[in-house]
N, C-alpha and C positions, 0 to 999 in steps of 0.2 A: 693386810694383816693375815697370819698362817696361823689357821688354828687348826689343835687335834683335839677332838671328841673321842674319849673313851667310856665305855659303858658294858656292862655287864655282862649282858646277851641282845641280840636283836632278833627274837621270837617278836611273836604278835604280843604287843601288850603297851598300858598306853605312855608312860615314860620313851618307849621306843619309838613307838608313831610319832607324839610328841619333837624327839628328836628330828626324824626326819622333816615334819613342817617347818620347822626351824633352820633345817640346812637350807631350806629351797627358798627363804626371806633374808637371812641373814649376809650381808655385802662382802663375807668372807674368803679366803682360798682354806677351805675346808677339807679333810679328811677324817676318817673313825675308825678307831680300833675296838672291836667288840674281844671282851676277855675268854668268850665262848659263844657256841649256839648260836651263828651264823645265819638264821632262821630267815621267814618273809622277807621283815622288813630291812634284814642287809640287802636285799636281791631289790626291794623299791628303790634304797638310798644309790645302790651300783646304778639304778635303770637313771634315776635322775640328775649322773655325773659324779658323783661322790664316791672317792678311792673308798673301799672299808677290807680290812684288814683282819683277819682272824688270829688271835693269839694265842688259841688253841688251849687256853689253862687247864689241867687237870683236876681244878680242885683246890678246896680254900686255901690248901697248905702246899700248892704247888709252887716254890721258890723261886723255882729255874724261869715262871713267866715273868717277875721281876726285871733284872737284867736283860730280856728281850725287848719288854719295853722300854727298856730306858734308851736300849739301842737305837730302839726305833724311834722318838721323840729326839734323840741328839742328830739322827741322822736327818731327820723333818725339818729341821732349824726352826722348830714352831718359836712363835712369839708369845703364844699363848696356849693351857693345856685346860679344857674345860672336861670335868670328870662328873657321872651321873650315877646312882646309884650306889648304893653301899659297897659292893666290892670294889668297882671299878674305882669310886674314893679314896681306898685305902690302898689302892697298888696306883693309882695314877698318882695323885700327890707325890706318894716317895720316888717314884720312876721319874719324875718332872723335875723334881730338886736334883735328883741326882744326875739329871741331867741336863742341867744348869737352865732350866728353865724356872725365871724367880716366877712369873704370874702365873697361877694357877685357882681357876673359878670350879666350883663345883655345886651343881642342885641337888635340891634334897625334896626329890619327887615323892616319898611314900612316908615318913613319919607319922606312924599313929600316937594317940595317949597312949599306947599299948600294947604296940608291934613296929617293925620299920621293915618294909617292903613284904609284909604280909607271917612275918615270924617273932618270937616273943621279943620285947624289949630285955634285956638281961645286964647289969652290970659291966659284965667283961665286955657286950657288945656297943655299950655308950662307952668306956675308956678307951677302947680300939677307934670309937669313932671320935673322940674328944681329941685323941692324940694326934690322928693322922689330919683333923681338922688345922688345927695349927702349923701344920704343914702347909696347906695354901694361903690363900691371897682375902678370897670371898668367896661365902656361900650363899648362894640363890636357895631361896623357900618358895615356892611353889604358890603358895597362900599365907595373909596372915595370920590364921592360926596355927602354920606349918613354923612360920618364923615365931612367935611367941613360945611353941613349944623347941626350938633351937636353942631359945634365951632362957628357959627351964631348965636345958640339961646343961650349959653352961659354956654355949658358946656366945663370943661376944658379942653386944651390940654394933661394936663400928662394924663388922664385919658380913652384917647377915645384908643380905640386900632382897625385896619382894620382886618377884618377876613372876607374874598368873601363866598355868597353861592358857594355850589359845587354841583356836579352831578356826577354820578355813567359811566363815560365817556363810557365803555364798553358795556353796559348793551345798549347805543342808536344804536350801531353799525348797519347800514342799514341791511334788510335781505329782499330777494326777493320774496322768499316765505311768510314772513308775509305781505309785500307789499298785494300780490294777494287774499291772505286768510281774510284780511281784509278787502277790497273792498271788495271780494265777499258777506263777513256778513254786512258788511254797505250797500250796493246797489249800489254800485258808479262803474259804466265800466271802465274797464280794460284800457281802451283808455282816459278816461277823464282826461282834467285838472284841477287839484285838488288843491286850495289854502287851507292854511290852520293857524288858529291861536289857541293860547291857553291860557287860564285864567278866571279866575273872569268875568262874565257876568254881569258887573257893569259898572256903565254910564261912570266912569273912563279909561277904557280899551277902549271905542270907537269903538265896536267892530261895531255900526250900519252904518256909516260910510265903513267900509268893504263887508259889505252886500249890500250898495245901489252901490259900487262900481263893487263887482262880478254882480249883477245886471244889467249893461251897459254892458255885456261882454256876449252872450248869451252861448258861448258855456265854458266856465267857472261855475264851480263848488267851493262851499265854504265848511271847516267841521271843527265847531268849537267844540273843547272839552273846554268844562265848566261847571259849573252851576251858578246861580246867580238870582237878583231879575230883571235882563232886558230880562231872558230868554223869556217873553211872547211878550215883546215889540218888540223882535228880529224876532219871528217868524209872527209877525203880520206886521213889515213891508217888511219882504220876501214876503210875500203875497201880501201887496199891490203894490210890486216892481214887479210885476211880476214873481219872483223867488221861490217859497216856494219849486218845487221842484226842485232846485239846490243848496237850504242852509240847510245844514245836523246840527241841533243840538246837539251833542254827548250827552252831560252832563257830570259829572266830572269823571275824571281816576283817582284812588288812585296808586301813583307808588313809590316804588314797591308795587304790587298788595298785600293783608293782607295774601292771603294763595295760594301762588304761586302755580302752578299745578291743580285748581279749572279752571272750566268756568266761567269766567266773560264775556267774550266778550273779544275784541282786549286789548293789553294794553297800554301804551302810545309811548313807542319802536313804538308797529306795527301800530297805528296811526299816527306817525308821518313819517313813510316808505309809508304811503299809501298816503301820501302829495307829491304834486310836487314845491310851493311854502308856504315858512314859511312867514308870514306878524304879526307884532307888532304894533299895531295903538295909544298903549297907550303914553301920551303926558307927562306923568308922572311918572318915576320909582323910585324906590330906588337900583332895582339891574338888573334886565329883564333876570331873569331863564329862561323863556320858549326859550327866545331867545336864550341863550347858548345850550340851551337839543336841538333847529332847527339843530345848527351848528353841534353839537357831531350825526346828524342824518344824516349829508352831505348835506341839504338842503341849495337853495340858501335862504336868510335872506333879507325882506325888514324889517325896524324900523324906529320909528318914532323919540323915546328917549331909550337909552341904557348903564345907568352909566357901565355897566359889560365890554362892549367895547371900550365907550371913555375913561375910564381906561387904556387901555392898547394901543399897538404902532398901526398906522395903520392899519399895515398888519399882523396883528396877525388873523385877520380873513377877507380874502380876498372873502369869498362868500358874506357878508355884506354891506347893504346900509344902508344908513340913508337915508329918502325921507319924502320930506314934508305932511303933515297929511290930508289936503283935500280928498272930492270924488275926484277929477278932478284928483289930484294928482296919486292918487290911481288907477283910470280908467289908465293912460297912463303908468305907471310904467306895472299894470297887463298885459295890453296887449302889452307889448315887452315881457316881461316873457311868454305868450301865445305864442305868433310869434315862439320861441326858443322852445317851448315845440312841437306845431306843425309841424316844421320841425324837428327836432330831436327824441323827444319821451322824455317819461323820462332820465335825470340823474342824479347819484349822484357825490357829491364833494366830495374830501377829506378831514378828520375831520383836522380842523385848528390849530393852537397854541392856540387859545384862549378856547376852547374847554378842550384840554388836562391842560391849565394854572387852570380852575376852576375843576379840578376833588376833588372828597368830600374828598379823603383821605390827599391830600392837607391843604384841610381848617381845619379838626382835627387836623393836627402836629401844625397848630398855634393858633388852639385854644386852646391845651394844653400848648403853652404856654405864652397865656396869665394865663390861670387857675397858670403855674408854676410864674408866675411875681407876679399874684395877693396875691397868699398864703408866697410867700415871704415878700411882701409888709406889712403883717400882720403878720409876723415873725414866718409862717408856712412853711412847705416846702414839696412838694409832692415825694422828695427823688429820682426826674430826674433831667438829666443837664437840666440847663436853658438858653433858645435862646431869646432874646429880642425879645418882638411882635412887630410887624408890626405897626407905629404911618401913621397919614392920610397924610403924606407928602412923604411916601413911597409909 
């Protein structure tokens, strides 16, 4: 089966790591066209076999990438055209038809109640995205509440199919040695207590709220891996919080690293080993990855919002809280988690049910078959048995 993957940009971010873990399980003959911003994780996907293709868009209202794409999909003889992210959806769908590709799957990685990939929801941008929906085949939701909010704004049920991110479960396995090795290259003693969150440094993620909270806690430590546009806002209100040296800015970790076996510094494994508590501030998710990668790391988990685990039964992940999103909230949570760390010292959990429930090679066996529903559905057949995919009510 030829499939093309087109998506938006492949900068660091986790729709696009996503992707790549997904190339490297999936039984496919696989290539990507990224619409722009050729970033990291194109340079990972190249290292790991995988043609990617720059399509150099100029811009929402660049026309001219249209027709290049389609060129390049009719010239691919894809069987199939799997499209990710908001724009890439709305130019890959019509470039697929138009060139005469009938099956076309598309995920819908960022849907908020109240943004879609981190910008307002707006009328004109659900008619853009309503329209060019009916244009494919089937849409993957990320999570069920990703898919419930699909079937709110008015796409159909037969159509929506659930497929979870996944994660590479083994590869988080705590390790003591990278614990130590990586404080040592970060600065952070040996002894400190170490909070830790991870994502987008965007107003949405809340990460400042975390920082005025480690802040109220003197002998508490914060180490955010990310990048983003609040990065200077963050470090400037460390500062005036009195904390600038106890809030570590990482900036962003591509994982898996583009060429494993190189120096890069820690990588996200040994980052999150050198964490004593995982914290998620975000008030808004579509799936909360990092949070799953805290638990696959044995870390205990505060959250704020978490479709990845009110999905699933209680106690599928017993180190998990859900706690309300305030500083105040956040000071008294941190320091019971302090209290425990300072009589005890470090420890780690054991990796949960919910953890091993999202591993990546998981989410490939059902995204293949929806790939296998959808080319039936179009009177193709990728010539495996076929398992009915997962609908949002599963």
């Amino acid at each position: 089966m030829k499939v093309l993957h087109v998506i938006t940009g492949l900068g660091i971010g986790g729709a696009e790591q996503q992707l790549r873990l997904l190339l490297r399980q999936l039984p496919t003959d696989s290539a990507v066209v990224t619409l722009t911003n050729p970033g990291a994780v194109a340079r990972g996907i190249t290292a790991d076999g995988f043609p990617v293709t720059d399509l150099g868009i100029r811009g929402n209202r660049d026309l001219g990438a249209l027709p290049r794409l389609t060129r390049l999909i009719r010239d691919g003889r894809y069987d199939l055209v799997h499209t990710h992210l908001y724009r890439a959806c709305v130019y890959g769908r019509l470039a697929a038809r138009l060139a005469g590709v009938r099956t076309v799957v598309a995920t819908e990685h960022s849907l908020g109640a109240h943004q879609i990939e981190g910008r307002p929801l707006t009328a004109g941008a659900r008619a853009l995205y309503l329209g060019s929906e009916r244009l494919g085949t089937a849409t993957v939701a990320v999570s069920t509440t990703v898919a419930h909010r699909l079937r709110r704004w008015g796409v159909r049920r037969d159509r929506i199919h659930v497929v979870p991110n996944g994660i590479d479960v083994p590869r988080f396995a705590y390790d003591e040695t990278a614990r130590q090795k990586a404080r040592a290259e970060l600065g952070l003693p040996a002894d400190a207590f170490v909070v830790g969150g991870v994502g987008r440094l965007s107003t949405g993620k809340r990460f400042d709220t975390l920082v005025r909270a480690v802040a109220a806690l003197p002998a508490a430590r914060l180490l955010l891996v990310g990048e983003g546009p609040e990065r200077d806002r963050l470090r400037s209100l460390a500062t005036e919080s009195g904390a600038a040296d106890r809030v570590l800015l990482h900036g962003a970790c591509e994982d898996p690293p583009p060429n494993p076996g190189t120096d890069n510094g820690p990588d996200l494994p040994s980052l999150l080993a050198a964490m004593d508590l995982f914290v998620s501030t975000s008030e808004e998710e579509a799936f909360g990855l990092a949070v799953v990668e805290g638990l696959a790391a044995g870390l205990p988990v505060l959250h704020v919002t978490c479709p990845a685990l009110t999905d699933l039964p209680a106690d599928a992940a017993p180190g998990a809280r859900q706690i309300g999103g305030t500083v105040t909230d956040l000071v008294a949570e941190l320091a019971t988690y302090q209290g425990r760390f300072m009589g005890d010292g470090s420890h780690r959990l054991p990796v949960p049910p919910a953890a091993r429930h999202y591993d990546i090679s998981r989410s490939a066996e059902q995204l293949m078959s929806v790939y296998d529903h959808a080319l039936r559905r179009n009177g193709g057949s990728s010539g495996r048995p076929v398992r009915r995919p997962a609908t949002p009510e599963e």
